[in-house]
N, C-alpha and C positions, 0 to 999 in steps of 0.2 A: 536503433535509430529509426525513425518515423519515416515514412517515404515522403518525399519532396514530392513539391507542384513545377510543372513546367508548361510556359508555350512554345509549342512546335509550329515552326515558321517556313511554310516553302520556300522557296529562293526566289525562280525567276518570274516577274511580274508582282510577285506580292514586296518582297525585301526589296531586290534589285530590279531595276527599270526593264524589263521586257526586252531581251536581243536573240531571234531566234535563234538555238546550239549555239549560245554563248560560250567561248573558250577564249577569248582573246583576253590578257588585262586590260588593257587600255580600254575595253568598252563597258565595263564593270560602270556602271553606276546606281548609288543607293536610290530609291525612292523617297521625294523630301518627306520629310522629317523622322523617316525611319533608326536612325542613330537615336535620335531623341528618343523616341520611343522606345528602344531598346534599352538605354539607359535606365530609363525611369522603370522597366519592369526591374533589373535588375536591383533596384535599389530599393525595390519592394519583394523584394527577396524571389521571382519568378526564378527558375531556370529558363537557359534564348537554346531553343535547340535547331538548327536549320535541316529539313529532312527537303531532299530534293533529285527526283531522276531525271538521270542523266543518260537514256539511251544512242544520244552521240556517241558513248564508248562501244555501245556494241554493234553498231554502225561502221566502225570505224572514221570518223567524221573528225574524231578529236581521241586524244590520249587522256589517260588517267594524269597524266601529270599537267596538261592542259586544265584540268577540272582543279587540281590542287594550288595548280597559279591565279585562277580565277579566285580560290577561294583567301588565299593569302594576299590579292585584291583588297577584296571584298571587308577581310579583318584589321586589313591595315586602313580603310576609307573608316571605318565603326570605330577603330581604337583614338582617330584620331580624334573624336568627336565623345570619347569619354564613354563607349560603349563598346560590347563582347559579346559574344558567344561561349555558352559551355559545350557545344556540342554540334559539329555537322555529322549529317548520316546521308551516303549516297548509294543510290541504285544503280549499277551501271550497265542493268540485262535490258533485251525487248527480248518477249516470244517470239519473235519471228526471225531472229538471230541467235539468241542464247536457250532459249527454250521459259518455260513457264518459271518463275520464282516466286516467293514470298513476300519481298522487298518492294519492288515496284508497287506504288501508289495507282491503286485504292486499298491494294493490298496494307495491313498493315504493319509490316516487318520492320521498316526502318523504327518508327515509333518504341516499337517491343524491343528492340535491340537499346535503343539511344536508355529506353527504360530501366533493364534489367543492369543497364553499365551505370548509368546515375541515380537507382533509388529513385526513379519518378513512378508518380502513383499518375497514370492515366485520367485516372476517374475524375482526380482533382487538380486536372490541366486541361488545357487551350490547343487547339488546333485554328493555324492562319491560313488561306489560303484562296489561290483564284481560279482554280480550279476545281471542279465537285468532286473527282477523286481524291484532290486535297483532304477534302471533309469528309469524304468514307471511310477514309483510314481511320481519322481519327474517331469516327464515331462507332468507326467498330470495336473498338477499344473500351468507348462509355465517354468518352472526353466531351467537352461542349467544342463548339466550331461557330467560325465565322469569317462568312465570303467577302473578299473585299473587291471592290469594283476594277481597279489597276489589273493591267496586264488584262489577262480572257475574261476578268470576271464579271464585268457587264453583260457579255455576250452568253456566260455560262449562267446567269443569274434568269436572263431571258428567255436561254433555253430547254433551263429546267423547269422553269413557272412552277407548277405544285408540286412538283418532286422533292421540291426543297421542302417542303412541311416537313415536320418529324424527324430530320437529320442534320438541320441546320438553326444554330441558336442565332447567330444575328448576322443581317448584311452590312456594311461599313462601306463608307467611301475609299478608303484606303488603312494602308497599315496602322498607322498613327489615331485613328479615328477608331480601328477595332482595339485596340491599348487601351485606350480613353474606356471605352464598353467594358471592357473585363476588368480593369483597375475598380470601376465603379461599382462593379456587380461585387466583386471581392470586399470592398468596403460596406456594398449593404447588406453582403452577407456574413459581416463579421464575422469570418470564419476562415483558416485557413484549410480548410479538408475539402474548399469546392465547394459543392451542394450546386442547387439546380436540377430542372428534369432535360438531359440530354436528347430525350425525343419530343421536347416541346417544338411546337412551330416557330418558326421564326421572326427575330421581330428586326427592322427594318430602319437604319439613319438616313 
Protein backbone atom coordinates (compact mmCIF):
# COMPACT_ATOMS: atom_id res chain seq x y z
CA UNK A 1 0.00 0.00 0.00
CA UNK A 2 1.38 3.63 -0.96
CA UNK A 3 1.86 5.95 1.98
CA UNK A 4 -0.91 8.41 2.61
CA UNK A 5 -0.79 12.33 2.78
CA UNK A 6 -1.73 13.97 5.86
CA UNK A 7 -2.14 17.62 7.50
CA UNK A 8 -0.84 17.84 10.82
CA UNK A 9 -2.79 20.49 12.73
CA UNK A 10 -1.73 21.96 16.13
CA UNK A 11 -4.45 22.49 18.49
CA UNK A 12 -4.56 25.46 20.44
CA UNK A 13 -4.77 28.83 18.60
CA UNK A 14 -4.62 27.33 15.13
CA UNK A 15 -7.87 24.58 15.48
CA UNK A 16 -9.29 25.78 18.67
CA UNK A 17 -9.57 29.42 19.90
CA UNK A 18 -6.50 30.28 22.12
CA UNK A 19 -7.29 29.32 26.23
CA UNK A 20 -4.04 29.54 27.98
CA UNK A 21 -3.58 25.47 29.66
CA UNK A 22 -6.86 24.72 28.22
CA UNK A 23 -8.33 21.75 30.12
CA UNK A 24 -11.75 22.71 31.05
CA UNK A 25 -14.67 21.44 28.28
CA UNK A 26 -16.63 24.04 28.52
CA UNK A 27 -14.03 26.30 27.10
CA UNK A 28 -13.20 24.37 24.11
CA UNK A 29 -14.06 26.37 21.22
CA UNK A 30 -13.36 25.69 17.45
CA UNK A 31 -12.01 28.47 15.30
CA UNK A 32 -14.75 29.61 12.78
CA UNK A 33 -14.91 27.77 10.02
CA UNK A 34 -12.41 25.28 11.18
CA UNK A 35 -15.01 22.12 11.06
CA UNK A 36 -15.48 23.23 7.49
CA UNK A 37 -12.35 23.09 6.64
CA UNK A 38 -11.59 20.03 8.12
CA UNK A 39 -14.39 18.52 6.26
CA UNK A 40 -13.43 19.43 3.05
CA UNK A 41 -9.84 18.08 3.45
CA UNK A 42 -11.28 15.02 4.46
CA UNK A 43 -13.28 14.59 1.58
CA UNK A 44 -10.33 15.13 -0.58
CA UNK A 45 -8.90 12.37 0.87
CA UNK A 46 -6.24 14.42 3.44
CA UNK A 47 -5.54 12.61 6.58
CA UNK A 48 -6.77 15.59 9.98
CA UNK A 49 -3.98 14.71 12.46
CA UNK A 50 -3.94 17.16 15.58
CA UNK A 51 -0.34 17.00 17.15
CA UNK A 52 -0.29 19.25 20.33
CA UNK A 53 1.91 19.82 23.62
CA UNK A 54 0.70 19.69 26.37
CA UNK A 55 3.17 20.70 29.22
CA UNK A 56 0.37 21.31 31.69
CA UNK A 57 0.70 17.55 32.53
CA UNK A 58 4.17 17.83 33.53
CA UNK A 59 3.40 20.73 35.43
CA UNK A 60 1.05 19.38 37.14
CA UNK A 61 -1.52 22.05 36.12
CA UNK A 62 -4.02 19.52 34.69
CA UNK A 63 -4.37 15.49 34.32
CA UNK A 64 -3.97 13.41 31.30
CA UNK A 65 -7.66 12.75 31.55
CA UNK A 66 -8.25 16.50 31.73
CA UNK A 67 -6.49 16.74 28.08
CA UNK A 68 -8.77 13.56 26.94
CA UNK A 69 -11.99 15.48 28.04
CA UNK A 70 -10.93 18.50 26.24
CA UNK A 71 -10.24 16.34 23.37
CA UNK A 72 -13.59 14.46 23.22
CA UNK A 73 -14.75 18.31 23.37
CA UNK A 74 -13.28 19.23 20.87
CA UNK A 75 -14.50 15.89 18.48
CA UNK A 76 -17.80 15.94 19.43
CA UNK A 77 -18.06 20.26 18.35
CA UNK A 78 -16.13 18.86 14.54
CA UNK A 79 -18.52 15.64 14.41
CA UNK A 80 -21.30 17.63 14.71
CA UNK A 81 -20.55 19.75 11.94
CA UNK A 82 -19.79 16.66 9.59
CA UNK A 83 -15.96 16.68 10.35
CA UNK A 84 -12.95 14.25 12.21
CA UNK A 85 -10.04 13.55 12.92
CA UNK A 86 -7.87 10.31 12.22
CA UNK A 87 -5.39 11.09 14.62
CA UNK A 88 -4.52 13.17 17.90
CA UNK A 89 -0.71 12.95 19.17
CA UNK A 90 0.16 14.54 22.50
CA UNK A 91 3.28 15.55 24.35
CA UNK A 92 2.89 15.56 27.83
CA UNK A 93 6.96 16.38 28.94
CA UNK A 94 8.74 19.92 29.66
CA UNK A 95 12.54 19.62 30.24
CA UNK A 96 12.34 21.33 33.21
CA UNK A 97 10.11 18.70 34.76
CA UNK A 98 10.36 15.46 32.90
CA UNK A 99 13.59 15.92 31.30
CA UNK A 100 14.55 16.32 27.54
CA UNK A 101 12.13 14.16 24.90
CA UNK A 102 11.59 13.60 21.40
CA UNK A 103 7.95 14.48 21.22
CA UNK A 104 7.74 18.01 22.28
CA UNK A 105 7.39 20.38 19.39
CA UNK A 106 10.04 21.58 17.41
CA UNK A 107 11.11 18.37 18.06
CA UNK A 108 9.68 16.12 15.60
CA UNK A 109 8.36 12.92 17.33
CA UNK A 110 4.71 13.46 17.54
CA UNK A 111 4.61 13.82 13.64
CA UNK A 112 6.90 10.36 13.13
CA UNK A 113 4.77 8.54 15.55
CA UNK A 114 1.17 9.80 14.21
CA UNK A 115 3.37 8.59 10.74
CA UNK A 116 4.70 5.20 11.30
CA UNK A 117 0.91 4.42 12.99
CA UNK A 118 -1.03 5.74 9.82
CA UNK A 119 1.13 5.19 6.63
CA UNK A 120 1.72 8.94 6.34
CA UNK A 121 4.47 9.97 3.91
CA UNK A 122 5.66 13.38 5.58
CA UNK A 123 7.14 14.59 2.34
CA UNK A 124 3.76 14.64 0.91
CA UNK A 125 1.87 16.30 3.87
CA UNK A 126 1.09 19.69 5.52
CA UNK A 127 1.93 21.05 8.77
CA UNK A 128 -0.61 23.97 10.44
CA UNK A 129 0.39 25.88 12.96
CA UNK A 130 0.92 29.26 15.16
CA UNK A 131 3.61 28.59 16.35
CA UNK A 132 7.32 28.39 14.50
CA UNK A 133 7.93 25.29 16.46
CA UNK A 134 4.76 24.35 14.91
CA UNK A 135 6.73 24.38 11.51
CA UNK A 136 10.02 23.01 12.68
CA UNK A 137 8.72 19.88 13.32
CA UNK A 138 7.28 19.72 10.50
CA UNK A 139 9.97 20.74 8.22
CA UNK A 140 12.16 18.63 9.71
CA UNK A 141 10.41 15.91 8.39
CA UNK A 142 10.45 17.55 4.56
CA UNK A 143 6.60 18.42 4.91
CA UNK A 144 5.68 22.02 3.57
CA UNK A 145 4.00 24.34 6.50
CA UNK A 146 2.11 27.05 7.03
CA UNK A 147 1.78 29.88 9.85
CA UNK A 148 -1.54 31.10 10.32
CA UNK A 149 -2.09 34.26 12.12
CA UNK A 150 -4.86 33.14 15.13
CA UNK A 151 -3.66 32.42 18.34
CA UNK A 152 0.51 33.58 18.63
CA UNK A 153 0.91 33.64 15.14
CA UNK A 154 0.92 37.23 14.23
CA UNK A 155 3.17 37.94 17.06
CA UNK A 156 5.40 34.84 15.85
CA UNK A 157 5.13 35.79 12.24
CA UNK A 158 6.58 39.27 13.43
CA UNK A 159 9.07 37.92 15.48
CA UNK A 160 10.58 35.79 13.21
CA UNK A 161 10.59 38.35 10.16
CA UNK A 162 13.37 36.37 7.99
CA UNK A 163 13.72 33.41 9.72
CA UNK A 164 10.76 32.34 8.22
CA UNK A 165 12.45 32.25 4.68
CA UNK A 166 13.31 28.71 3.83
CA UNK A 167 11.26 26.83 6.42
CA UNK A 168 7.97 28.22 5.89
CA UNK A 169 5.76 27.69 2.55
CA UNK A 170 2.82 30.14 3.39
CA UNK A 171 1.41 32.53 5.93
CA UNK A 172 -2.69 32.45 6.19
CA UNK A 173 -5.02 34.34 7.90
CA UNK A 174 -6.37 31.51 9.62
CA UNK A 175 -7.06 27.71 9.50
CA UNK A 176 -9.61 27.72 6.91
CA UNK A 177 -7.58 30.27 4.69
CA UNK A 178 -4.30 27.80 5.04
CA UNK A 179 -6.96 24.68 3.66
CA UNK A 180 -8.01 26.92 0.83
CA UNK A 181 -3.79 27.24 0.00
CA UNK A 182 -2.97 23.50 0.07
CA UNK A 183 -6.30 22.28 -1.50
CA UNK A 184 -5.12 24.64 -4.34
CA UNK A 185 -1.69 23.92 -4.51
CA UNK A 186 -2.71 20.07 -4.48
CA UNK A 187 -4.97 20.84 -7.46
CA UNK A 188 -2.19 22.60 -9.36
CA UNK A 189 -0.15 20.15 -8.71
CA UNK A 190 -2.13 17.45 -10.09
CA UNK A 191 -0.51 15.11 -7.93
CA UNK A 192 -1.00 13.32 -5.08
CA UNK A 193 2.58 12.49 -3.89
CA UNK A 194 2.97 16.37 -2.81
CA UNK A 195 5.81 18.03 -4.73
CA UNK A 196 6.81 21.47 -3.99
CA UNK A 197 10.31 22.81 -2.57
CA UNK A 198 9.85 22.70 1.32
CA UNK A 199 12.83 25.10 1.69
CA UNK A 200 11.29 27.55 -0.61
CA UNK A 201 10.55 31.04 0.95
CA UNK A 202 7.37 31.85 1.86
CA UNK A 203 4.65 33.30 0.33
CA UNK A 204 2.09 35.36 2.15
CA UNK A 205 -2.20 35.90 2.16
Amino acid sequence: MSARRAVFLDRDGTLLELVAYLHRPEEVRLIAGAAAALRRLGQEGWLRVVVTNQSGIARGSFSIGDVQAVHERMLALLRAEGADVEGIEICPHHPDYTGPCSCRKPAPGMLSRAADRLGIDPTASWVIGDRCEDLQAGHALGARTILVRTGYGREEEIAAGADLMGWITHVAADLPAACEFLLAEDAQSGSTEGGGDPTAGPTVA
